[in-house]
C-alpha positions in Angstrom: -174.0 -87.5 -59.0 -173.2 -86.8 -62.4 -174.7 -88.4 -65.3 -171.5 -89.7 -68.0 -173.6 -91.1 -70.6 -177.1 -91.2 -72.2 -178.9 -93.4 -74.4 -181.4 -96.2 -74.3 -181.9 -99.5 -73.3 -183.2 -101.5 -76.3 -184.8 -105.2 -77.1 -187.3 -105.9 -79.8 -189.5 -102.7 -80.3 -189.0 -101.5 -76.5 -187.1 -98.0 -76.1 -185.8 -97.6 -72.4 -184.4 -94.0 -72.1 -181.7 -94.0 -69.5 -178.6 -92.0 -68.3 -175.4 -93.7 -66.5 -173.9 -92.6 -63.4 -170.8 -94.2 -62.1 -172.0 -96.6 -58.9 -168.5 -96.3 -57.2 -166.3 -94.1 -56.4 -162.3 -94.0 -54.9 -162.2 -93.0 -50.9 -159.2 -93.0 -50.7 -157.2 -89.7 -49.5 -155.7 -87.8 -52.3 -151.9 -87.9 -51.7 -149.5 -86.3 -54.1 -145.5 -86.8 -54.8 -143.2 -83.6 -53.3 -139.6 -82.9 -53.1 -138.1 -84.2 -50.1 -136.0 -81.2 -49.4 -138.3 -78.3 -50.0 -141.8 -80.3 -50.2 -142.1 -78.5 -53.7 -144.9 -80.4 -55.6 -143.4 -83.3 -58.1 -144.7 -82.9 -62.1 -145.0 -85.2 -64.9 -145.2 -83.8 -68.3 -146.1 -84.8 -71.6 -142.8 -84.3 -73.1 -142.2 -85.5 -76.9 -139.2 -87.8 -77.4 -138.3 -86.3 -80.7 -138.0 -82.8 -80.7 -138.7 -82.8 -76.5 -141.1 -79.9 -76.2 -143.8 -80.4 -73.7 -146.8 -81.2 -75.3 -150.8 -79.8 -74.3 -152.9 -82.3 -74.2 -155.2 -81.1 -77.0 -152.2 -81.9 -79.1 -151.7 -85.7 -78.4 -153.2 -88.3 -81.1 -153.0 -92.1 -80.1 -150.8 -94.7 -81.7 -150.0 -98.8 -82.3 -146.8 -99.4 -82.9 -144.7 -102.8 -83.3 -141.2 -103.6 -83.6 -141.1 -101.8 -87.2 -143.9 -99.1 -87.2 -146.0 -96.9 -85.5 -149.6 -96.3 -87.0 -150.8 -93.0 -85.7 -154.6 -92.6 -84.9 -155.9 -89.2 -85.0 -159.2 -87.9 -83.5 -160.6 -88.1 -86.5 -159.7 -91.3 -86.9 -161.0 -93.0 -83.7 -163.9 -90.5 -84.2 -164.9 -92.5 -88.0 -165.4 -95.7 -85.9 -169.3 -96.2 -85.9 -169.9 -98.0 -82.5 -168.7 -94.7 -80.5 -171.2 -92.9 -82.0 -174.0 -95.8 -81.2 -176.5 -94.5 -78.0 -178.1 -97.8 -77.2 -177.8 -100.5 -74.9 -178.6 -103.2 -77.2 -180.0 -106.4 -75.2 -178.4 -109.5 -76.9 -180.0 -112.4 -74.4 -181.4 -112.6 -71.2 -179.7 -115.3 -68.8 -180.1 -116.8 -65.7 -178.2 -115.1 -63.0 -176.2 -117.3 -61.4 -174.9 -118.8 -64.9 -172.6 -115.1 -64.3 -169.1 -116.0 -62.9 -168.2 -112.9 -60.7 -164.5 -113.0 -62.0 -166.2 -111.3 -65.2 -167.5 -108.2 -63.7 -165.6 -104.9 -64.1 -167.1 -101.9 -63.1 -170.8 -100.9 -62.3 -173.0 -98.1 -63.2 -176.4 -97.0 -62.0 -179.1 -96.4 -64.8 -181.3 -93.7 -64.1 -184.7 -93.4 -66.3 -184.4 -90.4 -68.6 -187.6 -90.1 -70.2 -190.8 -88.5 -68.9 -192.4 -91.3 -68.1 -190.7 -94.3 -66.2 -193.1 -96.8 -66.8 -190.8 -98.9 -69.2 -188.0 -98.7 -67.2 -190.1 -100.1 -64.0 -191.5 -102.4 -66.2 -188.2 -104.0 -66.9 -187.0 -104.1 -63.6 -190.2 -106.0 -62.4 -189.8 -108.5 -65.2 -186.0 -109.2 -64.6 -187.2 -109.3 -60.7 -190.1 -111.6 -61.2 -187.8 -113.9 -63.8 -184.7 -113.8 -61.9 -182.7 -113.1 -65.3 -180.0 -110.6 -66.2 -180.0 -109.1 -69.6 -176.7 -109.6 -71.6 -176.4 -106.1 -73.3 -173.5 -104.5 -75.9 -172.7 -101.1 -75.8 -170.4 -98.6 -76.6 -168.6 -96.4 -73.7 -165.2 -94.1 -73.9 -164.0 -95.3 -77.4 -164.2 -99.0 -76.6 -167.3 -101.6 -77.0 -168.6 -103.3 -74.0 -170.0 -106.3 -72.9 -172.0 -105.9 -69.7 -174.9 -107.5 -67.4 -178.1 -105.7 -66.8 -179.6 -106.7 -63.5 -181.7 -105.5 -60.8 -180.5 -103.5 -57.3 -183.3 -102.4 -55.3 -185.2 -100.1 -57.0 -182.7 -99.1 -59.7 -181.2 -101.0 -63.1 -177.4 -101.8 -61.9 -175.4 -102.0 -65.2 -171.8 -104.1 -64.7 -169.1 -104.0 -67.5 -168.3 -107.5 -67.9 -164.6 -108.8 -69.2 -164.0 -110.3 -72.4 -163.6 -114.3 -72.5 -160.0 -113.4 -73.7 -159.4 -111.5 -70.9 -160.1 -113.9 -68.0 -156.2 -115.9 -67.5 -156.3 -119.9 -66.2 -155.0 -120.4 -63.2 -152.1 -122.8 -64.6 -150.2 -123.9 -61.9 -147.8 -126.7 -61.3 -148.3 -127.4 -57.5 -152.6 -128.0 -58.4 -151.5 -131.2 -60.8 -150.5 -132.8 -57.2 -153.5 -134.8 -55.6 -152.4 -134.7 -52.0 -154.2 -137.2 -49.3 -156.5 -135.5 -47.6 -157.8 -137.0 -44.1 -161.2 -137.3 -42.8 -160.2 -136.0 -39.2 -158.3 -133.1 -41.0 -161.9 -132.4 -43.4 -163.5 -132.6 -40.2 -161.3 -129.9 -38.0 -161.0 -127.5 -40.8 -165.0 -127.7 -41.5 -165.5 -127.0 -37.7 -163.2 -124.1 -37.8 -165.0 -122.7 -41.2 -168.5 -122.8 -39.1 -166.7 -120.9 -36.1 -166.0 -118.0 -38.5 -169.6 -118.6 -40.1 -172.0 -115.1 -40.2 -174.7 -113.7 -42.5 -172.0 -111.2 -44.6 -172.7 -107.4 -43.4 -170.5 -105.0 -45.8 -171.0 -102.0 -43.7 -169.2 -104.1 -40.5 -165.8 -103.9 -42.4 -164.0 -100.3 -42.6 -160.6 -99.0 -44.6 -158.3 -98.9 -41.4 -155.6 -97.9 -43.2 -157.6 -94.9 -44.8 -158.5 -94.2 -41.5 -155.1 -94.0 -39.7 -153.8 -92.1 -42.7 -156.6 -89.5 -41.7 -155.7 -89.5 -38.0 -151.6 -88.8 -39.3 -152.6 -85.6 -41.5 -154.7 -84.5 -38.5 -152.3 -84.9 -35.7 -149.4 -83.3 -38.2 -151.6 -80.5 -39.0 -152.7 -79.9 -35.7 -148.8 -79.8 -34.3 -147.8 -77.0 -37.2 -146.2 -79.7 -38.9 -147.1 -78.2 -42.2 -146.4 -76.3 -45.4 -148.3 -73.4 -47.1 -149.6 -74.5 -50.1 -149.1 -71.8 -52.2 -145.4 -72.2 -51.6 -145.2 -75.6 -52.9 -146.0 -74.6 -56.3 -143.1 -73.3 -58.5 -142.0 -72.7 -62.0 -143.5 -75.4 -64.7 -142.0 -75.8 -68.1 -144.6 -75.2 -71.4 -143.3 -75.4 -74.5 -139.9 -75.9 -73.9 -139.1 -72.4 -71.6 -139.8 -71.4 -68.1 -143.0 -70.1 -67.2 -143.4 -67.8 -63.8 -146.4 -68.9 -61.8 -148.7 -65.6 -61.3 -148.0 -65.3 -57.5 -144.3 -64.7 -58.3 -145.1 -62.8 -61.2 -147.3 -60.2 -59.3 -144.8 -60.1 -56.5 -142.1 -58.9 -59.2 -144.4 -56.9 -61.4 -145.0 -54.6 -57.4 -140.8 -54.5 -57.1 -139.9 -53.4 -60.4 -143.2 -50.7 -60.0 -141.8 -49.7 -56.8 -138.6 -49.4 -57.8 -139.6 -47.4 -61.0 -141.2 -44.6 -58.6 -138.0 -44.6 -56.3 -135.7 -44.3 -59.3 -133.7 -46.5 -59.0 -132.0 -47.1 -62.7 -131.3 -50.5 -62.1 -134.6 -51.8 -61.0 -136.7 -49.4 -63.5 -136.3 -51.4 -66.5 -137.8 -54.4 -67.0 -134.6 -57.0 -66.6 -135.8 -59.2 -69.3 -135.2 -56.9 -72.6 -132.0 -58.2 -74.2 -129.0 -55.6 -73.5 -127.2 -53.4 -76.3 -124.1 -55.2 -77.6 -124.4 -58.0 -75.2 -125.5 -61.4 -75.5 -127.6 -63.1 -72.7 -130.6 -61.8 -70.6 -132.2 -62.5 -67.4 -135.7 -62.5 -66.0 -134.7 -62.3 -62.3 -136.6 -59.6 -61.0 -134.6 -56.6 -59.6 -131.1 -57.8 -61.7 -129.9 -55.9 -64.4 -126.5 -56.0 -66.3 -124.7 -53.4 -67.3 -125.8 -52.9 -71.0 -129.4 -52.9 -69.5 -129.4 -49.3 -68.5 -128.2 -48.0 -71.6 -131.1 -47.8 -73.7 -132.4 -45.1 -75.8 -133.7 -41.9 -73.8 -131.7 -43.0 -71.0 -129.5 -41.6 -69.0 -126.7 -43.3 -66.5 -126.5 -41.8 -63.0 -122.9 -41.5 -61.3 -122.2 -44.1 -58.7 -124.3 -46.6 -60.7 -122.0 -48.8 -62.1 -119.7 -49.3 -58.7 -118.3 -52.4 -60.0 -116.3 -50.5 -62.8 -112.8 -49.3 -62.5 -112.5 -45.5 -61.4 -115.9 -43.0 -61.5 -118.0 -42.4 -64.2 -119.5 -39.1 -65.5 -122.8 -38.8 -66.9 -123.1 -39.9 -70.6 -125.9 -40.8 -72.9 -127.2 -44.2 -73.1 -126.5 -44.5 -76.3 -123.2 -43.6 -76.4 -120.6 -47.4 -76.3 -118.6 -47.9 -73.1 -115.3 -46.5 -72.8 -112.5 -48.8 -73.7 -110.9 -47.7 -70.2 -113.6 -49.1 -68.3 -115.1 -52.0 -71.1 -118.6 -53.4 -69.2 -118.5 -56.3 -67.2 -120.3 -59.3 -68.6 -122.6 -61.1 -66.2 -123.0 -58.7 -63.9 
């Protein structure tokens, strides 16, 4: 595991260094969105409304915005905020723990003693232990403050995030305003069919079948060939508003043109992408090159190249404009 946060644990004069881990984590099996057609991989960008550029993500600030404005918070902004900067887990009561409704706990973390010497952190857990307390604590984590519950599990100091009282919803529903009659035979059948299901609760007993059928599809696809290479479902991405080659395709057209260069071939010598005299529009295909393309300084046209021109042309410098006879066919 890896620890995402240091600090201390802190009430009255006691200093309990610590580091977080992350108690939980997603087993779920990674699946990702792909075209249907070609089973190229899907994309989302970060693409500004405004001037629509994609944006990096080094370049994104945060924002509130109402019906009239939009108040932009910049790094530096959130960054000014004291309690992100605050390192300790500040004990603000200890409680008993069954006073904790459940429906307030959010997400648990392990606390791992930092310090040299563990003695205060044993010394804590022994004491919530013997009292059967957990501590209240405040804390600051990933630019927001936290309320959580300090509590024991096994050996180790189990930290859970707990919810704001503002963020817990009532249950407001019509149909519970309705006191239906209830019978004492119909108590009586449903209580006997509660203790038929009755057993001590065993977590490890219950398994992800779902997960585990998904696992037992990618297998038996994988195994009958019905795959993909990887490599070919990546394509071009967008980065600032143009096209961007990935390097695969890149090196595969960078070894054409090169081989293509030594067989000299005009056509394919040149790299396609330099913009061609008095003509407007350029490609980057690799191994396509218009008509202007081969007529660049130093050089020189062999005969039979241009076969899509009207009659036979003779050797000429590059430099030299096209004949009005035989005017250069845009596009191709």
């Amino acid at each position: 595991m890896r620890a995402i946060w240091s600090g201390a644990i802190t009430f009255g004069l006691v200093n309990v260094p610590v580091k977080l881990y992350s108690a939980t984590e997603d087993h779920d099996v990674d699946l990702h969105q792909v075209h249907d057609a070609d089973g190229g991989r899907i994309r989302y960008q970060r693409r500004c409304e405004v001037c629509g550029k994609v944006v990096e993500y080094e370049d994104i600030d945060k924002a509130y915005a109402d019906d009239e404005q939009t108040i932009v918070l910049t790094k530096k902004d959130l960054e000014s905020i004291p309690q992100e900067h605050d390192r300790d887990i500040t004990v603000v009561e200890f409680v008993p723990s069954d006073q904790l409704d459940p429906l307030l706990f959010d997400r648990s973390y392990y606390l791992e003693p930092a310090g040299k010497n563990a003695k205060a952190y044993v010394l804590l857990r022994r004491t919530l232990e013997k009292t059967d307390r957990t501590a209240v604590v405040h804390f600051a984590l990933r630019q927001k403050t936290r309320l959580a519950a300090l509590r024991v599990r096994g050996d180790a100091l189990l930290l859970q995030t707990l919810l704001w009282p503002d963020e817990i919803r009532e249950p407001e529903f019509p149909a519970l305003d309705e006191n239906p009659r209830i019978s004492a035979k119909e108590m009586q059948l449903s209580a006997a069919l509660v203790e038929s299901f009755s057993e001590d609760f065993d977590p490890s007993a219950f398994h992800d079948d779902y997960q585990e059928q998904l696992r037992t599809l990618i297998e038996a696809k994988r195994r009958a060939g019905d795959s993909l290479d990887t490599e070919e479902t990546f394509g071009r991405e967008e980065s600032g508003g143009g096209q961007v080659i990935d390097l695969m395709e890149a090196l595969k057209q960078s070894v054409e043109r090169s081989r293509a260069r030594k067989k000299g071939g005009a056509g394919k010598a040149e790299p396609a992408d330099k913009p061609s005299s008095g003509k407007t529009g350029t490609t980057k295909k690799a191994g396509t090159a218009k008509t202007g393309t081969a007529k660049k300084a130093g050089t020189t046209q062999k005969t039979g190249t241009a076969k899509k021109t009207s009659g036979t042309r003779k050797k000429s410098p590059a430099k030299k404009a096209p004949s009005p006879k035989t005017p250069a066919r845009k596009g191709a």
